[in-house]
N, C-alpha and C positions, 0 to 999 in steps of 0.2 A: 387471559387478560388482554384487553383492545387498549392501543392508544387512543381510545377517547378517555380513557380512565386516567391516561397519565397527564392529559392535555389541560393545562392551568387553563383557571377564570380571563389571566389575560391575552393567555390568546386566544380563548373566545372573542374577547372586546375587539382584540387586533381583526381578525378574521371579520367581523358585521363592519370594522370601519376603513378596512384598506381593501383598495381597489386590484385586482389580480392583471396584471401587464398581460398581454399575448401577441405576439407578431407573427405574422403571417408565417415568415422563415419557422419560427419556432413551431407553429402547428401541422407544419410539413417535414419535422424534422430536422430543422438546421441541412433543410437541400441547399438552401445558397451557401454556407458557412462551406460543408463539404465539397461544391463544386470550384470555391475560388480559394482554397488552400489545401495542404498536405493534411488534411483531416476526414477518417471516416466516422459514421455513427452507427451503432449499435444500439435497439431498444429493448430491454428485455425487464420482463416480470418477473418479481420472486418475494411474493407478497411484502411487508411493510416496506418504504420506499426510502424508509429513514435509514434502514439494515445495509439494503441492497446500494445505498448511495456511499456508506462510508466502506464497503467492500471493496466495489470497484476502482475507489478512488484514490486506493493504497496500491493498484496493482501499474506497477511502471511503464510509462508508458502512454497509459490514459491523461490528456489534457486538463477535462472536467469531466464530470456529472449532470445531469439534469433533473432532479426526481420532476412526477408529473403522472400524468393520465392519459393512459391509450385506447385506441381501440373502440372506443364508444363512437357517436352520432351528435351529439348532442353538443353547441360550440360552447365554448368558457365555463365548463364544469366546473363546481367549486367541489371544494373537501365533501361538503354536505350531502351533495346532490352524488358523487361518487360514492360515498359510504355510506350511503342507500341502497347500494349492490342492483340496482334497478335500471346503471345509466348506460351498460354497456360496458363504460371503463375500467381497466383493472392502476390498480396504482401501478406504476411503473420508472424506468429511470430510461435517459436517455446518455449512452456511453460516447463521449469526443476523444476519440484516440487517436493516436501518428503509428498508421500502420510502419513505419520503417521501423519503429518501434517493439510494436506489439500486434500481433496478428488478431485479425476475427477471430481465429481458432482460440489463440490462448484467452482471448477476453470471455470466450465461450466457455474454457474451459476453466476456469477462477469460478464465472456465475454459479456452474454448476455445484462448483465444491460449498456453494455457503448456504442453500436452503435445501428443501425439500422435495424434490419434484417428480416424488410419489402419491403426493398428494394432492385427491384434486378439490378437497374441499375448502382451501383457503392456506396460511402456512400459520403453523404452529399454533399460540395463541387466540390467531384475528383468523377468523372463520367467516367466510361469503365469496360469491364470486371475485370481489373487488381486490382482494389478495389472492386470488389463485395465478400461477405462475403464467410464461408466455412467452416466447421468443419471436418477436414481430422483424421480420426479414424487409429488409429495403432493395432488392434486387435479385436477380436469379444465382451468383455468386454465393449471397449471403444465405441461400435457399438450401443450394447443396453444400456447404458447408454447416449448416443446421443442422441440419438429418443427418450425416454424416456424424458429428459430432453426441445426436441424440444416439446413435444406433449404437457406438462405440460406448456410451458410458450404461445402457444396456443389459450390453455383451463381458462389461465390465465385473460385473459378479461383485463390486461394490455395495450394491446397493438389495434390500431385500424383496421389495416387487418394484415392477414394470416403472418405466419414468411412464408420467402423464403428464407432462409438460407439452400444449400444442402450439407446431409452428407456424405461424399465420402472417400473411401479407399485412405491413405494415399498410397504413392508412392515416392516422390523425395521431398528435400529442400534442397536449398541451401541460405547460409548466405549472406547478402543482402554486402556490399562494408561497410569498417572498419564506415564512416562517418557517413552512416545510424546508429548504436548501440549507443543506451544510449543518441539521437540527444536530447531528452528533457534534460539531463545533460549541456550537454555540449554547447547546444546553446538555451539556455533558453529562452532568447527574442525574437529569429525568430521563436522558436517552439512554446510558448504561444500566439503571433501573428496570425498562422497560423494556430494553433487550436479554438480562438478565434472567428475567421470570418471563418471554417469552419462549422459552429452551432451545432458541436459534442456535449456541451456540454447545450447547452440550451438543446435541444431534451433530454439527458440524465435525467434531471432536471424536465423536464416539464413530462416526462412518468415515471419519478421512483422516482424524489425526494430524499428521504434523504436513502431511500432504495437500493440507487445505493450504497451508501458509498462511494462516487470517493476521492481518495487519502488517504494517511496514516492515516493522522487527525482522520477522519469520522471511516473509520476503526478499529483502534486501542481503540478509544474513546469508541464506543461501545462496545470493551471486547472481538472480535471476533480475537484475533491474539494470534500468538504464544509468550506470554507475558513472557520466561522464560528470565533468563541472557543467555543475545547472542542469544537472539530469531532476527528473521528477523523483522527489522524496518526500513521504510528508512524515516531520517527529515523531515519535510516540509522547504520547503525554507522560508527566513525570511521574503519577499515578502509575503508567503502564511500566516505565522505565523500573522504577522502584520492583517492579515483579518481575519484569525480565533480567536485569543484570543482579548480580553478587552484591554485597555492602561495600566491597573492593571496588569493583568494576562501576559502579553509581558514584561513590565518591573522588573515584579520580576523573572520571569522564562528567560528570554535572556538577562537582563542588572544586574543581581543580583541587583534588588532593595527591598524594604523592606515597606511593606505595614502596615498601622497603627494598631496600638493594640486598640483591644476591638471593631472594626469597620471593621470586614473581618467575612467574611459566614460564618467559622465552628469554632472560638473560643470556643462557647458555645454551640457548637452541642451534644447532649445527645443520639442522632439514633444510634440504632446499623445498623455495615455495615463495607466498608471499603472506602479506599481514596486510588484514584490512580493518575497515573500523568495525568495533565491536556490536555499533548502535547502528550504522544504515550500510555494512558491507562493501563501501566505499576502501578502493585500492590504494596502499599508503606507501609501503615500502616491500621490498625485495631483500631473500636472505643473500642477493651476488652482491648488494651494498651493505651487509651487517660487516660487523667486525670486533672483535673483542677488547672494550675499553677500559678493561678493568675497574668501571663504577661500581659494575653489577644490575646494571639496566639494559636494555635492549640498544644495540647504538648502529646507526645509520650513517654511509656517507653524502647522500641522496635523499629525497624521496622517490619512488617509483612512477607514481602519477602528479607532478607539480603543483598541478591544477586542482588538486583535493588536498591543500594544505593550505593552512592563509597562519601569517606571522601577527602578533601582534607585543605591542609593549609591555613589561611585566616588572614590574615596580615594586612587587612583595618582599618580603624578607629582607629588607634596608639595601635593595640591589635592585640593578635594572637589567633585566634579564629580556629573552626576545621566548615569547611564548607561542610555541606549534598546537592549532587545531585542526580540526578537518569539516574541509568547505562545505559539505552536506549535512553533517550531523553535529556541526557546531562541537564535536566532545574535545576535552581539554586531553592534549595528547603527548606532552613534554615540552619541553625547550629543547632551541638548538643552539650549540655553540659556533667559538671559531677555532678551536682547538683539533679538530680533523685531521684526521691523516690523506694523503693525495687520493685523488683527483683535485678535492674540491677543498680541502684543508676545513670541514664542517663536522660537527658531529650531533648530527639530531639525536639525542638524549629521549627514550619513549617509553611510557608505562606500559609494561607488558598487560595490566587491566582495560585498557583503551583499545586492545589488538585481539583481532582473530588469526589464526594460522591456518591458511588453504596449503596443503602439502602438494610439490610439484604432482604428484600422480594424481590428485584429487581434484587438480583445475579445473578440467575440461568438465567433471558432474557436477562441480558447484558453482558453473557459470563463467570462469574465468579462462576460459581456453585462449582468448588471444594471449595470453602471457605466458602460454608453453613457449615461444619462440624465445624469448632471454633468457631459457638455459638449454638451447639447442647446441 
């Protein structure tokens, strides 16, 4: 199945009647973007560009995306003239990441987990040169850590033959036509459709598993993200939410509901560790500020990270109560009172559905080792 099959009447129309932007910067790569800020670019192929854009663009760390067209000769290539397989260019994306961030390595090592790159005839479905993969290196750095990277997953014994993924001196890109960018946003059901019945992700699944981490959720959940306030996180759709969480854990975290006292996972939890959000892994609280309130809910004297909680008014139930979320993943996460015991005389009230539990020994592998020191 090709996304010309999925690609409606009108945006054909769109496509013969708007004009394709390209600037200089952009067909070299965003060289000036990366020379006068904290940002590097990475471009790489892995056949459809619509796939490889919403991948990358869950992985923390990464700025934006670019989908677009590499590697050919030919200036202002449109859709048409590339999926012709004739022009040189392979669809491609171009990666704006903050390496203090996220490394070449790791951005390298994400691409890898989400297509095929055994194959050289095209990826999955879309078959011609113009989806076959490609790692276009922008400097000698980015060179040997390529190959380095290519050799290793290899040697990996993941995979059942040879990668055929070649990596080649970048050269030219250009940005793919406005409709191509962000198509998983903005046209969610013809893109899940067409991702669906192209087997991107069963293959993904069936060779990596949980090790791919594909989308925010998985990511974030394991502690692997940039988890500050205003860190990069992008939702799951509630579509995805609905399949990732419980009927519990969805309705108290997206419907502000309220789950029963004395009969939720961590009321009486005694482990040291901490509790993050269930939905983007984001740091909440600490079991050295739990304490036992006799509600029968999880109760805090603190939060642990201040900065991933935002208070707001809560006017429900003929009361006005002060209602706790979290700054990233927007999930409804209790109220706090002023009934508290000292320090702080507070007691943030929290649905044990809204919480994950990183256990102190388990920090350091699921991303959260700076917080071994609060129970040093």
């Amino acid at each position: 199945m090709t996304r010309s099959f999925t690609l409606s009447l009108t945006i054909g129309v769109l496509l013969l009647i708007g004009g394709l932007f390209i600037s200089t910067t952009n067909m070299l790569g965003g060289k000036a973007m990366a020379e006068n800020s904290n940002v590097e670019i990475a471009t790489l192929a892995g056949g459809c560009f619509w796939c490889v854009e919403s991948d990358l663009e869950k992985l923390p760390g990464v700025i934006e995306v670019v989908s677009g067209y590499a590697g050919g000769e030919e200036p202002d290539p449109t859709y048409e003239q590339v999926s012709s397989g004739s022009t040189g260019y392979r669809e491609a994306v171009q990666v704006h990441f903050d390496p203090t961030k996220v490394t070449y390595a790791q951005v390298l090592d994400h691409y890898w987990k989400h297509f095929d790159p055994t194959d050289a005839g095209g990826s999955f479905g879309d078959r011609g040169f113009q989806y076959t993969s490609a790692i276009f290196y922008h400097n000698e750095a980015q060179l040997e850590i390529a190959e380095a990277s290519k050799q290793a997953l290899d040697a990996s014994g993941r995979l059942e033959n040879p990668v055929v993924t070649p990596i080649i001196k970048f050269t030219t890109f250009y940005p793919a036509e406005t409709y191509h960018q962000d198509y998983y946003k903005h046209n969610p059901v013809r893109y899940k459709t067409y991702r669906y019945f192209s087997g991107r992700d069963k293959y993904v699944d069936k060779t990596w598993g949980d090790d791919a981490e594909i989308g925010a959720f998985k990511i974030l959940s394991k502690g692997s993200a940039d988890l500050t306030p205003g860190g990069h996180f992008v939702k799951p759709t509630d579509e995805e939410l609905k399949a990732l969480l419980t009927p519990m854990q969805y309705d108290v975290t997206q419907e502000e509901g309220t789950e029963p006292p004395f009969n939720n996972e961590f009321w009486d939890n005694k482990r040291e560790g901490i509790y993050v959000d269930i939905v983007s892994g984001e740091p909440l609280f600490s079991s050295k500020d739990k304490f036992k309130s006799g509600t029968g809910w999880p109760s805090f004297v603190r939060p642990l990270t201040p900065g991933n909680i935002v208070e707001k008014e809560d006017s429900s139930l003929f009361s006005t109560r002060t209602e706790v979320r979290s700054k990233n993943a927007d999930s409804h996460l209790g109220h706090v009172f002023n009934d508290g015991p000292q320090p702080t005389g507070l007691r943030y009230c929290i649905n044990s559905a809204s919480l994950r539990f990183i256990p102190k020994e388990d920090l350091e592998k699921e991303g959260y080792g700076e917080y071994l020191k609060i129970f040093e």
